[in-house]
TORNUTI-397547 format. One record per atom (N, C-alpha, C): residue in three letters; x, y, z. Coordinates in pm, whole numbers, padded with zeros to 5 digits, always signed. Example, Ala and Ser with C-alpha at 12.3 -4.5 7.8 and 13.67 -1.06 7.14 Angstrom:
2
Ala+01319-00569+00780 Ala+01230-00450+00780 Ala+01320-00330+00780 Ser+01285-00225+00708 Ser+01367-00106+00714 Ser+01290+00003+00787 
REM end
This chain:
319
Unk+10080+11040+13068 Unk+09944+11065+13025 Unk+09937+11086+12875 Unk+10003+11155+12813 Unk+10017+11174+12678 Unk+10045+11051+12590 Unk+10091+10963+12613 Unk+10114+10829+12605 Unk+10021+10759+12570 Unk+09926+10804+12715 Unk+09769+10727+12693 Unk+09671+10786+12648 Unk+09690+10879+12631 Unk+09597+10929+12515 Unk+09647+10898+12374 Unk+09755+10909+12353 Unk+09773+10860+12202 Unk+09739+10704+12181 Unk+09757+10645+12264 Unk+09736+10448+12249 Unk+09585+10472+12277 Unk+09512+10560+12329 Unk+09374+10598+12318 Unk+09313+10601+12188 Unk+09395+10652+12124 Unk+09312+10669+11955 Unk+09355+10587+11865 Unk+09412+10501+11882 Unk+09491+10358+11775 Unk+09363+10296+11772 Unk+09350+10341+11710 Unk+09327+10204+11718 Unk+09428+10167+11815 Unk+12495+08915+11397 Unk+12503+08822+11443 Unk+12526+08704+11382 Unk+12523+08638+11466 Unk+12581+08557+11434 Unk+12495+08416+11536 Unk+12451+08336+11401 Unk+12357+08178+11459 Unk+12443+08060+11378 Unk+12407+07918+11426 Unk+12478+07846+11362 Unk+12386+07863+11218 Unk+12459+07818+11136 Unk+12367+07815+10959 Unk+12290+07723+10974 Unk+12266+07615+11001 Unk+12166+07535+11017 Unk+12120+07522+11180 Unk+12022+07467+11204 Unk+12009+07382+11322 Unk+11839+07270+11309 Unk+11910+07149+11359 Unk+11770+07060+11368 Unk+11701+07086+11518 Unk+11608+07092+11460 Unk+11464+07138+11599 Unk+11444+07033+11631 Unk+11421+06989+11733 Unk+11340+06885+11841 Unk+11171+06935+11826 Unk+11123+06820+11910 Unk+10987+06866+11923 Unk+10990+07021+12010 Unk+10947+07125+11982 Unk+10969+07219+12004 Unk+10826+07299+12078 Unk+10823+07395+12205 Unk+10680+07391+12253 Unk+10749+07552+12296 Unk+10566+07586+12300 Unk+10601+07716+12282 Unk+10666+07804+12422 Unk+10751+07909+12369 Unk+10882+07931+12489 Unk+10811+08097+12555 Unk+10682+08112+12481 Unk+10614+08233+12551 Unk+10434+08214+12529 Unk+10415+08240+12603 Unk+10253+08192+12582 Unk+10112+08298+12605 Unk+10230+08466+12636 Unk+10163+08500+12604 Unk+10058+08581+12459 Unk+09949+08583+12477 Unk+09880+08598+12371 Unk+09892+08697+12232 Unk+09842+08683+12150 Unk+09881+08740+12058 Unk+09808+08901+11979 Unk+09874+09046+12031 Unk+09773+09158+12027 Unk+09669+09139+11894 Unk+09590+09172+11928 Unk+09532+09197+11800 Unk+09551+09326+11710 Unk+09595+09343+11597 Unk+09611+09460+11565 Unk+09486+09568+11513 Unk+09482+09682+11559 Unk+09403+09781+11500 Unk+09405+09867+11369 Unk+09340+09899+11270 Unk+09395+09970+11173 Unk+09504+09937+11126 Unk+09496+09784+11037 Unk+09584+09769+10957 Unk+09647+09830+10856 Unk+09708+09908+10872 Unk+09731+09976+10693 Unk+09638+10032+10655 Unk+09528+10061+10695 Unk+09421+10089+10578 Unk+09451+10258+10479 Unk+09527+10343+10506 Unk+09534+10510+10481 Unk+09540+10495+10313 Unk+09564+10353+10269 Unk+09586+10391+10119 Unk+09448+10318+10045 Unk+09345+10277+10124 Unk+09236+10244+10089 Unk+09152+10394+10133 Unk+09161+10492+10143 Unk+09112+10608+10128 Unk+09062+10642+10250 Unk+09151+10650+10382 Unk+09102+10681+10510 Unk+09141+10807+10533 Unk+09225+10859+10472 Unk+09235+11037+10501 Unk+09163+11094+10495 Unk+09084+11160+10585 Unk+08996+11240+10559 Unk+08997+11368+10524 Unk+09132+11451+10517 Unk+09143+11561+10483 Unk+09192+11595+10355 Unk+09212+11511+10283 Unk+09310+11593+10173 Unk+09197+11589+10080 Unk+09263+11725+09930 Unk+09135+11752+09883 Unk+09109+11664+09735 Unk+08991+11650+09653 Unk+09028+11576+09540 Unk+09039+11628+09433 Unk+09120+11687+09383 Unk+09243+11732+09295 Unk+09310+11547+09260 Unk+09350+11625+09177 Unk+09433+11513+09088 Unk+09581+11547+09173 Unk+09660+11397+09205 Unk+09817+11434+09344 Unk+09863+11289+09275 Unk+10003+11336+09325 Unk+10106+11217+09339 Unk+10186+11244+09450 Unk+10223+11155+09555 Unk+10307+11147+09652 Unk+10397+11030+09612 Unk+10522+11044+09708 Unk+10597+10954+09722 Unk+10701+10988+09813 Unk+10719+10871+09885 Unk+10842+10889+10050 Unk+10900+10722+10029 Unk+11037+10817+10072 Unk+11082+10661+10114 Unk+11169+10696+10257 Unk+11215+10567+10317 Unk+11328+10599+10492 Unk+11345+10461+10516 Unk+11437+10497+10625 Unk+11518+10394+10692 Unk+11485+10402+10821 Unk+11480+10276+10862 Unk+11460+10266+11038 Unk+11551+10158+11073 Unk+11633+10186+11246 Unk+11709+10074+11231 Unk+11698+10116+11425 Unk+11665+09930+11438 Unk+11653+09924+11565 Unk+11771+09824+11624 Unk+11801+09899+11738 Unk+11929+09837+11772 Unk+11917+09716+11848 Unk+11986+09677+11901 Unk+11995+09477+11904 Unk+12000+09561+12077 Unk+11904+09417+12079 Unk+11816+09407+12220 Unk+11819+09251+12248 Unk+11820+09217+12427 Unk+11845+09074+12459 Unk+11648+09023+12421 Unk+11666+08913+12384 Unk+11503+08847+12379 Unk+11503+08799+12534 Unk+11347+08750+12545 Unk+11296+08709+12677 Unk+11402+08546+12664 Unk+11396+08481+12599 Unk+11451+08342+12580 Unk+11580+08387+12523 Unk+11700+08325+12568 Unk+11837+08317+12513 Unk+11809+08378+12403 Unk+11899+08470+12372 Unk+11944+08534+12268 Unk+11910+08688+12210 Unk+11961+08760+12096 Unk+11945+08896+12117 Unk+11876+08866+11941 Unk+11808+08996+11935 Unk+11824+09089+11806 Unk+11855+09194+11758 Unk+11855+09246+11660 Unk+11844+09367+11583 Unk+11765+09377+11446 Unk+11717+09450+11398 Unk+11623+09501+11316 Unk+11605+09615+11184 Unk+11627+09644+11067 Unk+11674+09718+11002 Unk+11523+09723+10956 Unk+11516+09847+10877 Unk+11381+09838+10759 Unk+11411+10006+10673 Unk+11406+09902+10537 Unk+11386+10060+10430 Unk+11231+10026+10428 Unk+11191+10101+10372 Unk+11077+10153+10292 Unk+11035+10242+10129 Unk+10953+10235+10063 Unk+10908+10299+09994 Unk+10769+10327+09915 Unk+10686+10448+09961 Unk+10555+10393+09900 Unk+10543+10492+09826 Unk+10383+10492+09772 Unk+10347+10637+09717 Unk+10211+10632+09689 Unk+10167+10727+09569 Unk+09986+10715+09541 Unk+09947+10796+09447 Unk+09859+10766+09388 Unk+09798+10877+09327 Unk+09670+10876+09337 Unk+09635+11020+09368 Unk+09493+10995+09412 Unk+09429+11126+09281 Unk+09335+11043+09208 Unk+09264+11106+09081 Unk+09115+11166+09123 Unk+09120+11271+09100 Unk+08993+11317+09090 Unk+08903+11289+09011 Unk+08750+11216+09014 Unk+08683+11170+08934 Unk+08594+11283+08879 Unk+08512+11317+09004 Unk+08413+11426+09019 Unk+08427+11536+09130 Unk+08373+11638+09171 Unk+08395+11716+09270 Unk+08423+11652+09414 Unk+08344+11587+09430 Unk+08289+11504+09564 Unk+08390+11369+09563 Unk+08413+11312+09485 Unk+08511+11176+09469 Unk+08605+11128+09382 Unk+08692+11052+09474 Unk+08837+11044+09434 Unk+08843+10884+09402 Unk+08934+10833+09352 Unk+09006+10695+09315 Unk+09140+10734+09394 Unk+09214+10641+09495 Unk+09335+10626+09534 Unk+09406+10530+09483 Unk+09514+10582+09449 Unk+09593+10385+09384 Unk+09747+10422+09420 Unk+09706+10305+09508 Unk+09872+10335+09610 Unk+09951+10212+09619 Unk+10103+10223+09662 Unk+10139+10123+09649 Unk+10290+10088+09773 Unk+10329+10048+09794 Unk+10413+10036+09919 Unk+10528+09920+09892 Unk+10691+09921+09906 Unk+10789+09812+09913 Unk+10851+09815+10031 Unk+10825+09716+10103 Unk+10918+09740+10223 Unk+11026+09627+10245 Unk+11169+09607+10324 Unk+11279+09566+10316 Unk+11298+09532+10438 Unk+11249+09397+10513 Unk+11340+09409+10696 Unk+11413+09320+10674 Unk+11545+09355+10754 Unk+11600+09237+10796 Unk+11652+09226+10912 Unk+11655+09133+10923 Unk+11631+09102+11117 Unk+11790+09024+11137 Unk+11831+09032+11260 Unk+11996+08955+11258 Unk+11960+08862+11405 Unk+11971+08798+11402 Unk+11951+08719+11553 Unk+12067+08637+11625 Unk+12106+08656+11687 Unk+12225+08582+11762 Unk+12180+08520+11917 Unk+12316+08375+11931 Unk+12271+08351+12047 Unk+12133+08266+12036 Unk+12083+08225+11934 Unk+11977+08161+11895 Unk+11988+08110+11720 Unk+11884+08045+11722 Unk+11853+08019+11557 Unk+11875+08122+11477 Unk+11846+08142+11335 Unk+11831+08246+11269 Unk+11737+08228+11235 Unk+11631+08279+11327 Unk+11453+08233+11254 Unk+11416+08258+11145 Unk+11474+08402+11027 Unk+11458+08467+10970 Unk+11563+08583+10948 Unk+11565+08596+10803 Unk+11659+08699+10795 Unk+11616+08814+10700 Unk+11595+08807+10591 Unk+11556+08949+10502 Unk+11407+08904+10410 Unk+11321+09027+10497 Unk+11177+08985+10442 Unk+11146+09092+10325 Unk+11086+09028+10234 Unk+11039+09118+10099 Unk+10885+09136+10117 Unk+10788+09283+10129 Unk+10668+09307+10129 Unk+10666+09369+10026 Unk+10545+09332+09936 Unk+10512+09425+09856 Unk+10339+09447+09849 Unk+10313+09573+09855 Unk+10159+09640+09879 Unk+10098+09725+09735 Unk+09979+09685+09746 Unk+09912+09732+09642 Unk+09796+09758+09667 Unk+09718+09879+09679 Unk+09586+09964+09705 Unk+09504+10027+09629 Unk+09376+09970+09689 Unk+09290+10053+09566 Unk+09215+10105+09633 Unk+09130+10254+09620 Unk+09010+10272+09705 Unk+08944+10406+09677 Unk+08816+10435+09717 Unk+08783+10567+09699 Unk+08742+10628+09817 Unk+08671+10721+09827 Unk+08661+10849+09918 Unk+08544+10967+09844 Unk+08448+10893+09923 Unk+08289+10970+09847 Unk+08257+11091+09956 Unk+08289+11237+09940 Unk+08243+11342+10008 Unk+08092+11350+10006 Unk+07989+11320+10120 Unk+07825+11319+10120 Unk+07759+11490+10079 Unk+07867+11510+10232 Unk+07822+11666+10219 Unk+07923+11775+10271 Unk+07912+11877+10375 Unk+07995+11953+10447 Unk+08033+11882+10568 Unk+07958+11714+10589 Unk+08062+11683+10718 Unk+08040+11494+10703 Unk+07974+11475+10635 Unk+08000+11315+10593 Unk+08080+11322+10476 Unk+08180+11195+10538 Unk+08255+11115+10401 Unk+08283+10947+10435 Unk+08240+10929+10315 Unk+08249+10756+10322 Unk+08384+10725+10251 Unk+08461+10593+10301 Unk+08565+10528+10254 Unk+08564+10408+10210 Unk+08656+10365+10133 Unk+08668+10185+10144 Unk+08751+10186+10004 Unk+08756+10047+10012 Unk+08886+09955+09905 Unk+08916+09867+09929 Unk+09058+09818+09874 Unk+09094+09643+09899 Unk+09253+09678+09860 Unk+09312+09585+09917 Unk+09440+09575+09912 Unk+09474+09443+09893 Unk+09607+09388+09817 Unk+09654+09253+09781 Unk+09821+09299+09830 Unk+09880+09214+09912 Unk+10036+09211+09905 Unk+10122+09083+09946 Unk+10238+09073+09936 Unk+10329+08919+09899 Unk+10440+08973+10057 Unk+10387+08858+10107 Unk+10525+08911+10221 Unk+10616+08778+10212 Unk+10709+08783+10190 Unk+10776+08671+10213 Unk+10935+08689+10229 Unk+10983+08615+10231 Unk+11162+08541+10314 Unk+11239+08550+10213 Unk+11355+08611+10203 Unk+11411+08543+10048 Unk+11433+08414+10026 Unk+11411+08393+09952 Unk+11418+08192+09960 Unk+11313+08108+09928 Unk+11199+08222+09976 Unk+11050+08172+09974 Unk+10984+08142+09886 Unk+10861+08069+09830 Unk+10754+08092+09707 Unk+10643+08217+09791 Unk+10719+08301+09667 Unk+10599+08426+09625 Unk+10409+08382+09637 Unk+10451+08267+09576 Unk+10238+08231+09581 Unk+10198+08184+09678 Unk+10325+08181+09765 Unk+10271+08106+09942 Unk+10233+08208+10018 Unk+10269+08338+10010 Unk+10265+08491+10057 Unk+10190+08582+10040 Unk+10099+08538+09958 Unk+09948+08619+09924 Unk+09899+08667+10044 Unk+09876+08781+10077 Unk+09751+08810+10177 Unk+09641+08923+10106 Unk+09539+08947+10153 Unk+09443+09063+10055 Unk+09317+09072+10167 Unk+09286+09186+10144 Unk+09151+09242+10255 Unk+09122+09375+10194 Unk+08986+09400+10247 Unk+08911+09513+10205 Unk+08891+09636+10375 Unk+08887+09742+10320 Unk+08846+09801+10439 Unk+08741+09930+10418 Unk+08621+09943+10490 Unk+08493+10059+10489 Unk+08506+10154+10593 Unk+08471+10241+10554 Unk+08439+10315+10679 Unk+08356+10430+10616 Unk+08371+10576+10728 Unk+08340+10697+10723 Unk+08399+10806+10829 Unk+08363+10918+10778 Unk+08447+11028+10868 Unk+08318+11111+10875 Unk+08335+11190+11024 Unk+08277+11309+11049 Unk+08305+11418+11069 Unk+08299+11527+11006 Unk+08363+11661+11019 Unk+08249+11738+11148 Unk+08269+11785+11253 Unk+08197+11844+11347 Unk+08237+12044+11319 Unk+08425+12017+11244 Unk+08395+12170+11224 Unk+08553+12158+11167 Unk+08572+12278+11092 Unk+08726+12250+11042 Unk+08825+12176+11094 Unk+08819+12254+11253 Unk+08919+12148+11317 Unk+08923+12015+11401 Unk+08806+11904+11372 Unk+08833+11828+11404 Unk+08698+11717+11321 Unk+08776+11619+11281 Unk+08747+11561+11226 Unk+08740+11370+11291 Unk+08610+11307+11280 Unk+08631+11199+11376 Unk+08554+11083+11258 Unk+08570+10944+11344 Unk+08515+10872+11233 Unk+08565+10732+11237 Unk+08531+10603+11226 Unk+08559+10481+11206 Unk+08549+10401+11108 Unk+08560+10286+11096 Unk+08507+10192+10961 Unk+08549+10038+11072 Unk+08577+09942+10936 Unk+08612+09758+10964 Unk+08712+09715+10858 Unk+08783+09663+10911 Unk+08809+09562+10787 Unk+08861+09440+10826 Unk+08901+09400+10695 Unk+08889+09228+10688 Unk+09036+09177+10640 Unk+09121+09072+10665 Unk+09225+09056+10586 Unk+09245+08941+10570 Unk+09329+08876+10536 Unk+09338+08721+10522 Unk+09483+08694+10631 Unk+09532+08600+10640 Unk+09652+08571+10705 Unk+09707+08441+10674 Unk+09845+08441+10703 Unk+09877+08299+10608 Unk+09897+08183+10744 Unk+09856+08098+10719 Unk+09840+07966+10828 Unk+09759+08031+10953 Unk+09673+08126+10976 Unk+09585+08179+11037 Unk+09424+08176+10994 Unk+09333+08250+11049 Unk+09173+08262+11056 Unk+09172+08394+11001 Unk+09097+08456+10891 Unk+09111+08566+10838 Unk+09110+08664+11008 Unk+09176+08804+10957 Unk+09207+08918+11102 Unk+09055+09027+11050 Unk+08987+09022+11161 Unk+08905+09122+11201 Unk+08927+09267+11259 Unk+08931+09394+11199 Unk+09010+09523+11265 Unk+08929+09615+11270 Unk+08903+09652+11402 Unk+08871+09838+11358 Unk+08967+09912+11326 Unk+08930+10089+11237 Unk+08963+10127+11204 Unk+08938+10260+11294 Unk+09047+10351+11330 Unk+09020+10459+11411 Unk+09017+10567+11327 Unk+08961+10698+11302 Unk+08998+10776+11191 Unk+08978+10924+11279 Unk+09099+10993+11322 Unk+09120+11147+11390 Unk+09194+11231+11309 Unk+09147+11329+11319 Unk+09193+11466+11259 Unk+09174+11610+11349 Unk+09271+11619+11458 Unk+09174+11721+11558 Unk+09313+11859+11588 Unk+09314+11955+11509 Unk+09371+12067+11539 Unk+09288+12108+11662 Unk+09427+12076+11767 Unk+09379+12146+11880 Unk+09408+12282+11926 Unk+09483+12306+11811 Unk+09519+12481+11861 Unk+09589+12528+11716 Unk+09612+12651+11714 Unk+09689+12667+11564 Unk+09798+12621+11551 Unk+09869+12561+11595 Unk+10002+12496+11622 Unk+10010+12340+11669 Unk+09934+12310+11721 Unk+09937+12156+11787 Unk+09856+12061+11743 Unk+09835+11967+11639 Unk+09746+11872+11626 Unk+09726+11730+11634 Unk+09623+11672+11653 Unk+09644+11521+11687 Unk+09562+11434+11601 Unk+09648+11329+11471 Unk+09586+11272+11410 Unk+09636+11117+11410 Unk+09581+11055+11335 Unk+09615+10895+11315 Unk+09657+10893+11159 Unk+09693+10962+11102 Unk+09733+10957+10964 Unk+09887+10937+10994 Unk+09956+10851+11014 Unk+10117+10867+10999 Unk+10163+10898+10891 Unk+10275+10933+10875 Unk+10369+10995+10790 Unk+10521+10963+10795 Unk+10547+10924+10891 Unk+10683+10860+10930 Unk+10716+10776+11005 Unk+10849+10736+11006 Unk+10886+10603+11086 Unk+10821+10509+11051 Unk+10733+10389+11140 Unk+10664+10268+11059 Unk+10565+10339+10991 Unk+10599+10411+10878 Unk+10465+10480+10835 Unk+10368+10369+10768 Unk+10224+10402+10722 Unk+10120+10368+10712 Unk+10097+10207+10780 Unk+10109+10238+10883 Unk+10052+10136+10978 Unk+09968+10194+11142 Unk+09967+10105+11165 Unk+09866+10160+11281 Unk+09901+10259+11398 Unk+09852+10380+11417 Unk+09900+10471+11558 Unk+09827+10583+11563 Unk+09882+10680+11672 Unk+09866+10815+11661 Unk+09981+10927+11649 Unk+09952+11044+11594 Unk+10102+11154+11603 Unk+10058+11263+11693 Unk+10125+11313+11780 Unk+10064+11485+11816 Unk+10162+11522+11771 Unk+10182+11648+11671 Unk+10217+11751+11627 Unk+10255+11887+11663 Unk+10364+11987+11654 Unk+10361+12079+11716 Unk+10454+12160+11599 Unk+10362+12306+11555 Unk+10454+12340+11448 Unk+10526+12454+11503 Unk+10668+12407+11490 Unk+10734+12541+11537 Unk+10767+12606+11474 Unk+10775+12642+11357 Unk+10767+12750+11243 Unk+10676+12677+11143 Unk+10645+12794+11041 Unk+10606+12758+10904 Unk+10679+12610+10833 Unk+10792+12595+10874 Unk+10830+12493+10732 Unk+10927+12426+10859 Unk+10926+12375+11004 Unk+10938+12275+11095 Unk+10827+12261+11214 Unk+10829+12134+11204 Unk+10771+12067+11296 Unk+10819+11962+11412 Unk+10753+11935+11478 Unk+10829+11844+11576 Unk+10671+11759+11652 Unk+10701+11604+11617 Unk+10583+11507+11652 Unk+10604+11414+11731 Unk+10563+11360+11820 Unk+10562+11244+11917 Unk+10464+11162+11848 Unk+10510+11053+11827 Unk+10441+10940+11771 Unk+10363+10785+11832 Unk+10315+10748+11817 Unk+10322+10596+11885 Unk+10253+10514+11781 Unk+10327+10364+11745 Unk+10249+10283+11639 Unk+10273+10151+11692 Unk+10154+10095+11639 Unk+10155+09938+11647 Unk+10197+09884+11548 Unk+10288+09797+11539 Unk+10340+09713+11431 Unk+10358+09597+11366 Unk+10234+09486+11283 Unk+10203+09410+11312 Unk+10258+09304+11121 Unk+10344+09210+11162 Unk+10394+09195+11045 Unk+10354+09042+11014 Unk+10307+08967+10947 Unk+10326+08810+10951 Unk+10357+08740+10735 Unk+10458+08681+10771 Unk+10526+08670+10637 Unk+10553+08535+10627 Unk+10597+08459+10479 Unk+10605+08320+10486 Unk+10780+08307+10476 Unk+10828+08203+10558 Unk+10925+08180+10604 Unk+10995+08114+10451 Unk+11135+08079+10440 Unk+11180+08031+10331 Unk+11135+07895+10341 Unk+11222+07820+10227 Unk+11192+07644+10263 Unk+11350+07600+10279 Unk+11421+07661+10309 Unk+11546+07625+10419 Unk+11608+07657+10548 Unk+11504+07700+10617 Unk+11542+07797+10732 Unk+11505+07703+10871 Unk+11494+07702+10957 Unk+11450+07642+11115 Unk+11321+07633+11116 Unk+11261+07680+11032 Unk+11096+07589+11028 Unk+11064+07616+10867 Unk+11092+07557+10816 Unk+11071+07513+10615 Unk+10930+07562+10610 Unk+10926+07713+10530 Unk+10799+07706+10490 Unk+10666+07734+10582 Unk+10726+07811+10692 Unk+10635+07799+10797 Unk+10600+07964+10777 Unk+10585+08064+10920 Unk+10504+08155+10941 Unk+10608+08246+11034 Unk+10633+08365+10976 Unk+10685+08437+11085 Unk+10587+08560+11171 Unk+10574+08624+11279 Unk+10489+08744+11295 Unk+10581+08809+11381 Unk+10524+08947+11358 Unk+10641+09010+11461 Unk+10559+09141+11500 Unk+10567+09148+11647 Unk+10441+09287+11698 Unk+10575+09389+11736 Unk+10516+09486+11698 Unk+10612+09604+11750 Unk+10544+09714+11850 Unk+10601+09757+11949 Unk+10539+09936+11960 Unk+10625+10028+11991 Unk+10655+10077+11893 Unk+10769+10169+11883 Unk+10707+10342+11935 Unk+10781+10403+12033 Unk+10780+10532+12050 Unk+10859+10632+11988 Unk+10853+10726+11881 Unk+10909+10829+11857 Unk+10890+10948+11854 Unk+11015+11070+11854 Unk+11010+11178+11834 Unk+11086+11216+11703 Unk+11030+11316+11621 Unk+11008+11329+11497 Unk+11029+11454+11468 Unk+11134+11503+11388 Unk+11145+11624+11376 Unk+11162+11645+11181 Unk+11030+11723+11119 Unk+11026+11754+10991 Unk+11040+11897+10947 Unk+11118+11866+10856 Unk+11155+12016+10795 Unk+11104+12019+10660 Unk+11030+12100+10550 Unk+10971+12130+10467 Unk+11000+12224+10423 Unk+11173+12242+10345 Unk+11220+12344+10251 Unk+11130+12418+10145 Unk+11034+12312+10096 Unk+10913+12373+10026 Unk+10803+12285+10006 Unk+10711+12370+10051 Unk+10534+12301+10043 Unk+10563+12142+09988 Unk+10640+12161+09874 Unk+10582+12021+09798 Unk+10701+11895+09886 Unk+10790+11978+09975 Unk+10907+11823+09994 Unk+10936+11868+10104 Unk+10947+11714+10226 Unk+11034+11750+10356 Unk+11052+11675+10361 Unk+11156+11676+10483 Unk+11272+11572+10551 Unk+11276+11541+10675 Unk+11273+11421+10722 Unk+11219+11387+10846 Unk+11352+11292+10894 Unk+11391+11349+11060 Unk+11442+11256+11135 Unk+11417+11217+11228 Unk+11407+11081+11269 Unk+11322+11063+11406 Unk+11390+10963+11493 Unk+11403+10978+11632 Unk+11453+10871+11712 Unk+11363+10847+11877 Unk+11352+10728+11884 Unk+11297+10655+11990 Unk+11337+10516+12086 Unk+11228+10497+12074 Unk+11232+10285+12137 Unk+11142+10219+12112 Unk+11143+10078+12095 Unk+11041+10033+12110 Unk+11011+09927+12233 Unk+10888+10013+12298 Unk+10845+09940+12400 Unk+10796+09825+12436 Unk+10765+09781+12329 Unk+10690+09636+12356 Unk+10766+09564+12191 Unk+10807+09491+12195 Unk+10834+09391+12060 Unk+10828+09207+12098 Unk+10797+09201+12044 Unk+10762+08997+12040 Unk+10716+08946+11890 Unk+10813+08815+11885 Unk+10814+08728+11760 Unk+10775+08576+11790 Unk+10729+08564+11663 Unk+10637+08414+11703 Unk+10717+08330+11601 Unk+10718+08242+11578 Unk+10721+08135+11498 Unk+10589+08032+11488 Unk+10588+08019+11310 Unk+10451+07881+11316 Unk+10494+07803+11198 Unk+10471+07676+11204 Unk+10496+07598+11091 Unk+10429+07578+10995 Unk+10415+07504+10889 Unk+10307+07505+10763 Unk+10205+07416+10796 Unk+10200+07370+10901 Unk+10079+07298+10997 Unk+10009+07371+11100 Unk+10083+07501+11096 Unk+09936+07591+11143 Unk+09980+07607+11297 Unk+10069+07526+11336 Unk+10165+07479+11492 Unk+10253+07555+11513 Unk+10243+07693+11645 Unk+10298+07756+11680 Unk+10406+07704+11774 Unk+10514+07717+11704 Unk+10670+07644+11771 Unk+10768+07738+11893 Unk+10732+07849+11839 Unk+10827+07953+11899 Unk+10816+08041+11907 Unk+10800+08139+12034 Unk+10758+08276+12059 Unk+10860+08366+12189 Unk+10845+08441+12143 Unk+10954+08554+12247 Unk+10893+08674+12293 Unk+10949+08750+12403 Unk+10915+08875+12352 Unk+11063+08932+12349 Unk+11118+09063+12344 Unk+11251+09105+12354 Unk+11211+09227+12453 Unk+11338+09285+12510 Unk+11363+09398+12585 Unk+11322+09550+12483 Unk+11281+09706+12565 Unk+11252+09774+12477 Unk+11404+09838+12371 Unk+11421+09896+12285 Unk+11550+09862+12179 Unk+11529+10019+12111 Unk+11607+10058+12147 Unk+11634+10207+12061 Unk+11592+10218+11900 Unk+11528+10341+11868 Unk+11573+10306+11697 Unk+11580+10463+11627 Unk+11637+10440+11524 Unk+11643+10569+11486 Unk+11622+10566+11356 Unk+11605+10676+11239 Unk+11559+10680+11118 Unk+11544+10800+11048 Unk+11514+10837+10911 Unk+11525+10916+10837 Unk+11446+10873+10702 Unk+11380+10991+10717 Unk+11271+10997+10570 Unk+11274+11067+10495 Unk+11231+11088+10370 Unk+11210+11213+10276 Unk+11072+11167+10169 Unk+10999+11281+10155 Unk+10853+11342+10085 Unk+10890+11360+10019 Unk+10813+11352+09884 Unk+10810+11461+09780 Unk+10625+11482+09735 Unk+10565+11607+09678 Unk+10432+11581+09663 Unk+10422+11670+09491 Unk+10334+11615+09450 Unk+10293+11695+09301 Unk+10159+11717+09321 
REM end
């Protein structure tokens, strides 16, 4: 049950080459749509205050090699590193300017090497207009380069804007939605809602959609439970929705990779002091599937895989 209440508020070794045949797709089923893309650095927090801040976190996640639905296995690595600064303009409103590098690399055996080490890079802009004691409006735009090593950088453009608002009903709980818009590469621009919770359900236990760790700033929910002042311990759940441009030497030249995740974790943070903590977290992920598409827009190859352990480690710092 806890499960469903959190998915409630979401929103090796391959040969080096190989020539493809006419190739048809090896899974057919459909493709999730994702909820709440990224948006937290286009100004969807609704709680923090506007003061002049700098954050910054970086971690590692590494998911262990799992058999795919079609011949063959994977495994999955990912660093991270983002941060922000969010400037106080006036009492009531802020400027956010955030920014995000992330590192996967994927190992595949027993199959092609569809893909091997993807480069993202994110860049955010947005504000956060306080109305009164319980409206606040959001929005911004984001531009980032996902691509393959190997790849052209200008083939990897993606960029979208996202709006919304929040409602405060009373300190402790805070509710609220928006939309946004993104582009996609050899796709139809992506249409998303945006979920936005903030709900202390007790002095100790709370349940929000702001992540903080593991696939952080991407789509989910956390419940929270503080067992002292300076540890915590969170159950997580996120959707994970990636699509990047393939190299121009790989098993489809130049084509399209996507990759859905839903990873479950438990999360344990420690906060030696207000301004810095340290997070370790381990889970699975329950649902994962990868697509392949070519630079004709022609989806060649799709999987899903078995669910795959993962484990990881983060660290905060805040000014």
């Amino acid at each position: 049950m806890l499960v469903l209440a959190l998915v409630a508020t979401m929103t090796g070794s391959s040969p080096a080459t190989l020539t493809l045949p006419a190739i048809t797709m090896q899974d057919d089923a459909p493709e999730t749509p994702p909820v709440d893309v990224a948006p937290a650095g286009v100004g969807q927090d609704p709680t923090g205050g506007f003061d002049t801040s700098l954050s910054f976190a970086a971690g590692f996640t590494w998911q262990f090699e799992t058999d795919m639905n079609e011949p063959g296995k994977l495994s999955h690595g990912r660093f991270h590193t983002d941060g922000n600064v969010r400037l106080g303009v006036v009492e009531n409103l802020d400027v956010v300017l955030g920014w995000r590098y992330q590192y996967d690399h994927w190992n595949f055996s027993d199959t092609a090497q569809w893909w091997t080490d993807i480069n993202t890079v994110q860049i955010d802009a947005g504000i956060r207009w306080r109305l009164d004691d319980h409206w606040m409006i959001f929005g911004g735009g984001q531009a980032l380069w996902s691509v393959e090593e190997g790849g052209a950088w200008g083939d990897g453009i993606i960029g979208g804007g996202a709006a919304g608002f929040s409602y405060a009903f009373s300190r402790d709980l805070i509710i609220g939605g928006g939309v946004g818009v993104r582009s996609q590469l050899e796709d139809d621009a992506l249409i998303y809602p945006i979920v936005v919770l903030d709900w202390q359900i007790t002095d100790r236990l709370s349940l929000d959609t702001r992540l903080t760790t593991g696939w952080a700033n991407q789509s989910g929910a956390e419940l929270v439970y503080e067992l002292t002042e300076d540890l915590d311990i969170a159950l997580s759940v996120v959707f994970d929705y990636e699509r990047f441009r393939l190299d121009d030497s790989g098993p489809v030249a130049g084509g399209v990779g996507t990759t859905e995740t839903l990873p479950l974790a438990l999360t344990l943070t420690w906060e030696p002091i207000p301004e810095a903590s340290i997070s370790v977290y381990a889970g699975a992920t329950v649902y994962g599937r990868i697509k392949v598409t070519n630079s004709a827009s022609q989806d060649v190859y799709a999987s899903t895989y078995d669910p795959a352990a993962i484990i990881g480690v983060q660290g905060a710092i805040r000014f």
